[in-house]
N, C-alpha and C positions, 0 to 999 in steps of 0.2 A: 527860468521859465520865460518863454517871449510875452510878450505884451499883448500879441492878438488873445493868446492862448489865456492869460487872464482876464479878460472881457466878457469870455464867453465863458467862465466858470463861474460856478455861482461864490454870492457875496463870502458868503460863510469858509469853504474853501482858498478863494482870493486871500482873505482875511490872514487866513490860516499860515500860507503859503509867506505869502509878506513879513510876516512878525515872524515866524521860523526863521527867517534870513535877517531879519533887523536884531533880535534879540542875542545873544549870546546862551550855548548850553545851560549852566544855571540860572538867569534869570526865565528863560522860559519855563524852568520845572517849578520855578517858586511863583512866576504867575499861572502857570496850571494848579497849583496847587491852592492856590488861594479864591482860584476860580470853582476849581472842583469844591472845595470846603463850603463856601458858596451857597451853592447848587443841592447839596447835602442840607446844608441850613434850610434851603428852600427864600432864601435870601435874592431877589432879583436885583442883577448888577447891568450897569450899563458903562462900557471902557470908553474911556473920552481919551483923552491925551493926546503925544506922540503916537501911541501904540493904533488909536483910529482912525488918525491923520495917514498913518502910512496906511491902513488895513485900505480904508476905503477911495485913498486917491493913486494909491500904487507908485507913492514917490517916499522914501526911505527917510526915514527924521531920526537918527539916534536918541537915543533913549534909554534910561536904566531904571524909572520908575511904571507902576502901574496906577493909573487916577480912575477910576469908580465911581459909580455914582449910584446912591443908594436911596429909594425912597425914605424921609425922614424917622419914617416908624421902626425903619429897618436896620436903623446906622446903626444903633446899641446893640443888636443882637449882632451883625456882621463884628461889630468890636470884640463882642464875648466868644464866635467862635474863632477870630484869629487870634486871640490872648492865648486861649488855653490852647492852642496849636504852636504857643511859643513866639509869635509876632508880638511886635511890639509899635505903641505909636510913635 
């Protein structure tokens, strides 16, 4: 995608597009999935890392993890739905 063309899209999109091309097939289906889980819990996360360094400045940092950030009251319940989804700390 050219560079103009991600300026003018919005963040969410941009976002999208970047970590599609930074991530590898598996690791995007196991952060989607950890995301949708998430979401489902009603659990609000916020991705810091690699993964929002590339999302939001459109320059590529390799990366094989996901870092989250979880309101404190939240962290145990986020733990409990990705235990029983098989995650491990």
């Amino acid at each position: 995608m050219k560079q103009d063309a991600l300026d003018t899209a919005p963040a969410r999109l941009r976002g999208e597009r970047i970590v599609a091309g930074l991530l590898g097939e598996k690791e995007r289906l196991i952060c989607a999935d950890v995301l949708s889980r998430a979401r489902e819990g009603k659990v609000l996360v916020a991705i810091g890392g690699g993964i929002a360094c590339s999302a939001y400045s459109g320059f590529l940092r390799a990366t094989k993890d996901l870092d989250l950030f979880v309101l404190p009251e939240d962290a145990e319940k986020l733990l409990k739905i990705l235990a029983r989804a098989g995650f491990e700390e």
